[in-house]
C-alpha positions in Angstrom: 0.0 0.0 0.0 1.0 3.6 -0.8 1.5 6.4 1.8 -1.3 8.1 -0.4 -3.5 5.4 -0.5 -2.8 4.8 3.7 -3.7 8.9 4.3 -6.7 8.4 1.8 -7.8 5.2 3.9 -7.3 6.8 7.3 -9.3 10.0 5.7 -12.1 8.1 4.7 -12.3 5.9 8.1 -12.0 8.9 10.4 -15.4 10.6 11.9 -16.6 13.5 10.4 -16.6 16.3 12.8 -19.1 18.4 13.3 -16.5 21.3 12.8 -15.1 19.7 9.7 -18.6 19.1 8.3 -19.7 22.8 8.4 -16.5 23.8 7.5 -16.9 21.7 3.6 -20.8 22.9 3.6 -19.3 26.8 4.3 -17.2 26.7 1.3 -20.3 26.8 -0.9 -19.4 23.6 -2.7 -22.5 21.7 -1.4 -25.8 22.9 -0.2 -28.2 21.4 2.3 -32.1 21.6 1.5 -33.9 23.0 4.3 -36.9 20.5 3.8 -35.4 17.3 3.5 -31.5 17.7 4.5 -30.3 16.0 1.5 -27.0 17.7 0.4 -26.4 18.7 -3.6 -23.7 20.3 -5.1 -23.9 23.7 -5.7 -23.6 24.0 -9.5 -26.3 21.0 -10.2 -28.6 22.9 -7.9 -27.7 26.2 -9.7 -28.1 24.4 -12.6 -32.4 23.1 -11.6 -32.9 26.9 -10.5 -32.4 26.0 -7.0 -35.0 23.5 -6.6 -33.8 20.6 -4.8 -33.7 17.1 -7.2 -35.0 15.3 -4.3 -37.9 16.5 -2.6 -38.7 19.6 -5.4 -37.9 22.2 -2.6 -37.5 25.8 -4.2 -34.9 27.5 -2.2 -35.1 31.5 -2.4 -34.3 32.8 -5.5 -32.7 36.7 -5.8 -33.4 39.1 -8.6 -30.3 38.6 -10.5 -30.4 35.5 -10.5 -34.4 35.1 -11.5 -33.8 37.5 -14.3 -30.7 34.9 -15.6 -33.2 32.6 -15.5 -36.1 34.6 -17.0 -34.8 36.9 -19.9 -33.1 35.7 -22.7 -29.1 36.2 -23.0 -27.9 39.3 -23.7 -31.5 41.4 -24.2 -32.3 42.5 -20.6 -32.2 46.0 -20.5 -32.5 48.0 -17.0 -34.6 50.9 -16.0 -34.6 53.8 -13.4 -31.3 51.7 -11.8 -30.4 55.1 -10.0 -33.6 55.4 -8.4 -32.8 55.1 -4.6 -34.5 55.9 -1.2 -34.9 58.7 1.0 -35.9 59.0 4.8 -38.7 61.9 4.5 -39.9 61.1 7.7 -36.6 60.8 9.7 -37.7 57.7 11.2 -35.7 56.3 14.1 -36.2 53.4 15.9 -33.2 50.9 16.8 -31.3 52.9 14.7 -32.1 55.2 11.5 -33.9 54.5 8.3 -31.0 56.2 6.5 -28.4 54.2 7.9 -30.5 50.6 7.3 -30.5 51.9 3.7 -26.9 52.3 3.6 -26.3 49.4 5.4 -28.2 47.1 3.2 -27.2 48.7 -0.2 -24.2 48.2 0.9 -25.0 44.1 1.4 -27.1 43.7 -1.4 -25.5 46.0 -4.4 -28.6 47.0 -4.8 -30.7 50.3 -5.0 -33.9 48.9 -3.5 -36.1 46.0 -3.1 -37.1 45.8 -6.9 -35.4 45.4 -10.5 -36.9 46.2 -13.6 -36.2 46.1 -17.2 -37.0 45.1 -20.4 -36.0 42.4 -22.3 -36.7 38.6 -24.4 -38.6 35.9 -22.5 -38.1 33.1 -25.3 -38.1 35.8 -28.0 -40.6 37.5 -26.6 -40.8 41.1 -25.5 -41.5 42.1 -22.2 -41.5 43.9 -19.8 -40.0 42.7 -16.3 -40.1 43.4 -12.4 -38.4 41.0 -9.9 -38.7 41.9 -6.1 -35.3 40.7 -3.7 -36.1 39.9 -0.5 -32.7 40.4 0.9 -34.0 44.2 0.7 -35.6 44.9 4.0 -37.6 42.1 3.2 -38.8 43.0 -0.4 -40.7 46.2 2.1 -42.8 48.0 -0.8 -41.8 51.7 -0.5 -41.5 54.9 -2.5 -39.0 53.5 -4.8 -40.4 50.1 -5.3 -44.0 51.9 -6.1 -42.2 54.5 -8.5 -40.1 51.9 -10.4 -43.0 49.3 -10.8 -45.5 52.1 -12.2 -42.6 53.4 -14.5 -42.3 50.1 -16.2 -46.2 49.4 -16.0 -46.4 52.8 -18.1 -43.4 52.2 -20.1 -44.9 48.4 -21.1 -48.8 50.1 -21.8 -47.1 52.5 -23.9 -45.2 50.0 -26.0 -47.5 47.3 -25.9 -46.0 44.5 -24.4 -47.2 42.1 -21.4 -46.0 43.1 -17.6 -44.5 40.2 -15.6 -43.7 41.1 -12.0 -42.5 38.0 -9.8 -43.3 39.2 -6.1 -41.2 38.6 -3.0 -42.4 40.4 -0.3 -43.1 41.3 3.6 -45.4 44.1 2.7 -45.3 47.9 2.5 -42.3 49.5 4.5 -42.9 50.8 7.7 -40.4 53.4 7.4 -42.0 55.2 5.1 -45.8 55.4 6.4 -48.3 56.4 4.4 -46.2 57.0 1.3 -45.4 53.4 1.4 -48.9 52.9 1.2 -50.3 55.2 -1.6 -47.9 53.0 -3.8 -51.0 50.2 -4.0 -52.9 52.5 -5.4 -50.5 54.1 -7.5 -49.2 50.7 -9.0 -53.0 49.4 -9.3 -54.3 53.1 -11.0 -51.1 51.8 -13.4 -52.2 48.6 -14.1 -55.9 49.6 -14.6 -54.7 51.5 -17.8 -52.3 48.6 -19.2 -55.3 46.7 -18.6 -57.6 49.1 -20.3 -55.1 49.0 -23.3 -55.6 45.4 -23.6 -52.2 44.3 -22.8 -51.1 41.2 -20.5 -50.2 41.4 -16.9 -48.7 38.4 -15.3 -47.5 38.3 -11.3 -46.0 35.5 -10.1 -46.1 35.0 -6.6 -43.0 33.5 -4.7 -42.0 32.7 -1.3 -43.5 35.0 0.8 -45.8 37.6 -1.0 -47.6 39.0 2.1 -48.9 42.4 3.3 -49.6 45.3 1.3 -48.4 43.6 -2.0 -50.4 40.8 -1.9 -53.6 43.2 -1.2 -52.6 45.5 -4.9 -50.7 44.5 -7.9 -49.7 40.9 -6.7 -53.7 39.7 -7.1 -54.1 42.0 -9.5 -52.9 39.8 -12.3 -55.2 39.1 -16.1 -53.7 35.4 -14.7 -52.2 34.6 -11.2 -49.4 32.4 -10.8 -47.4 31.5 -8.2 -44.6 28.7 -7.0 -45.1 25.4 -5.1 -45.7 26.0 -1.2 -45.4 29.4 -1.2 -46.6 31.6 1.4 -49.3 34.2 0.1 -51.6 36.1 2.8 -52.1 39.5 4.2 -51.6 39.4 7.7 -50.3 36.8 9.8 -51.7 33.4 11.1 -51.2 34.3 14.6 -53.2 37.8 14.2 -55.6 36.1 12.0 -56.5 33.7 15.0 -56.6 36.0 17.6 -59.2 37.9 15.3 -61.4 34.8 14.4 -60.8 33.2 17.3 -60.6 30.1 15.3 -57.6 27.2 14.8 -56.6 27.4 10.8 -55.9 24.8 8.7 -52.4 23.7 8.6 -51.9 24.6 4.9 -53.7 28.1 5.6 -52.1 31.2 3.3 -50.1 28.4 0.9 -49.9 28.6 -2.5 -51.8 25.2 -3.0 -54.4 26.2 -0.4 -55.1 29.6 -2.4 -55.4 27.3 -6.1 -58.2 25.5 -4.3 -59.9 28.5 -3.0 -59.7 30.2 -6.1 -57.4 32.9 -5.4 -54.9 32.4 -7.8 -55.2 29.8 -11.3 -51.8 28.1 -11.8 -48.7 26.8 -9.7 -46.0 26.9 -11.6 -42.8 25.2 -10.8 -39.6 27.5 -11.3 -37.7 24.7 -13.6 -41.3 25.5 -15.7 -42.0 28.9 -15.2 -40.0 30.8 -18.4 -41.8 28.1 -20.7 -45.4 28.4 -19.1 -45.1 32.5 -18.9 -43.7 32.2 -23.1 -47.2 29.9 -23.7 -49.2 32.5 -22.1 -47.6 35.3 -23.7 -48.1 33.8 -27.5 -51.8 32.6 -26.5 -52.6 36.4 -25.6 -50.9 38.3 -28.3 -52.8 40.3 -30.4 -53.0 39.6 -34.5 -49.9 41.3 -35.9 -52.8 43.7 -38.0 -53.6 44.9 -34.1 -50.0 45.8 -32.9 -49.5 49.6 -33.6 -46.4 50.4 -36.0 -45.1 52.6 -32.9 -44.3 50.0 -30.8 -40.5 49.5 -30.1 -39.1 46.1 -30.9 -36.5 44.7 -28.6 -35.0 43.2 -30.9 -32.5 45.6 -31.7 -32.9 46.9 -27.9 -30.0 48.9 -26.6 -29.4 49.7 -22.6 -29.3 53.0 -22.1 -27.0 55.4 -21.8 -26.5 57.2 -18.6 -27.6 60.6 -20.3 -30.1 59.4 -21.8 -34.2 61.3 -20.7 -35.3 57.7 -19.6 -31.6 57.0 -17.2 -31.9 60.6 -15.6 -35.0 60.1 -14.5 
């Protein structure tokens, strides 16, 4: 026998330390599913779109990567990036609402809790949002209402469909009541793309709660949403206390919502870019309908940084 082979045999023989264990899960090589403990390495899970092989789990998804896994190569195309947060009310309470702005721009690289752009969803034009919960929770606030609204108009105007994938505790605190006028705002949007006959499409992920789901998130021509999700308004807990009643088990889940009727599809994420393409085409006016002024994305160009749309 080798000295290799005698190092690889003592290796292999040797207990696994709990130390040692979450030191090789750390590196980011593997990943353990939260539902059924399995452990998968990290570029096959990558590769199913974070859903776990073995029980179907889908594990959070972030906006840059569901717009990867969304738009087409190369044709995404971003809007209002420099939009960005302000603390009109100077609210205070552990600590200030500028400084958890800065501090979480500063984690996240991004602006706020929302993305949006246009781009190619299997050739197809569209027009996209995609909430982060790593953003204060995906908390709906001035900026997340402004940039949603400015892509709602922007898609009305150049008729293509609205997809907005929600991710979200609910309107931001912070911000008080001008988090809230954004449900109307976004909704008074969404009534004229509507009225234009043109497609919107939310797809609600893991959790879509508060103010969000009660606007644009059930607001949707059709309603889709991801396996065992949670959806609701307010919370079990303060939903019992009200009623004074037990819920069921599977209260405020995706699946329980289908069966009630509150939204018409689940969707899972390995399926979604091919189910929101079929819905797209079976929606799309005749060609003889679509106005000679719409912009193709075809030949779609970001925009430049002096550009009237970048500044904003």
């Amino acid at each position: 026998m080798s000295l290799f082979d005698w190092f690889d045999n003592r290796r292999k023989s040797a207990p696994i330390s709990k130390e040692r264990q979450e030191r090789e899960i750390a590196d980011g090589l593997w990943h353990k599913c939260a539902a059924c403990g399995v452990m998968t390495y990290t570029k096959d899970l990558r590769a199913n779109q974070l859903v776990c092989p073995e029980c179907g789990h889908h594990h959070p998804v972030f906006s840059d990567e569901r717009i990867h896994q969304l738009i087409d190569a190369e044709t995404w195309v971003a809007i209002d990036e420099t939009l960005a947060p302000v603390d009109p009310l100077k609210f205070r309470d552990r600590k200030s609402y500028s400084d958890r702005i800065a501090e979480t721009q500063a984690k996240t690289s991004l602006k706020d809790a929302v993305q949006t752009g246009l781009g190619q969803l299997d050739g197809l034009a569209v027009a996209l949002g995609v909430m982060d919960f790593r953003f204060m929770g995906g908390s709906m606030g001035s900026v997340v209402g402004e940039k949603l609204t400015r892509l709602i108009e922007r898609a009305t105007a150049e008729q293509i469909p609205v997809v907005i994938v929600c991710a979200s505790g609910g309107a931001r605190m912070q911000e008080g009541m001008l988090s809230l006028m954004q449900m109307a705002k976004i909704s008074a949007a969404l009534e004229r793309h509507r009225a234009a006959r043109q497609l919107y499409l939310p797809v609600l992920t893991h959790p879509t709660t508060g103010g969000v789901t009660a606007s644009f998130a059930m607001l949707g021509d059709i309603i889709l949403a991801e396996p065992h999700a949670t959806i609701g308004f307010a919370g079990r807990r303060v939903i019992e206390q009200t009623l004074r009643e037990k819920l069921p088990d599977n209260f405020q889940t995706s699946e329980y919502l289908q069966q009630h009727g509150f939204i018409d599809v689940i969707v899972p994420r390995t399926q979604l870019k091919s189910t929101l393409a079929q819905l797209i085409r079976l929606h799309q006016p005749p060609p003889s309908m679509i106005p000679s002024t719409a912009m193709s994305l075809t030949h779609a160009q970001p925009l430049s940084p002096g550009s009237p749309e970048a500044s904003r």
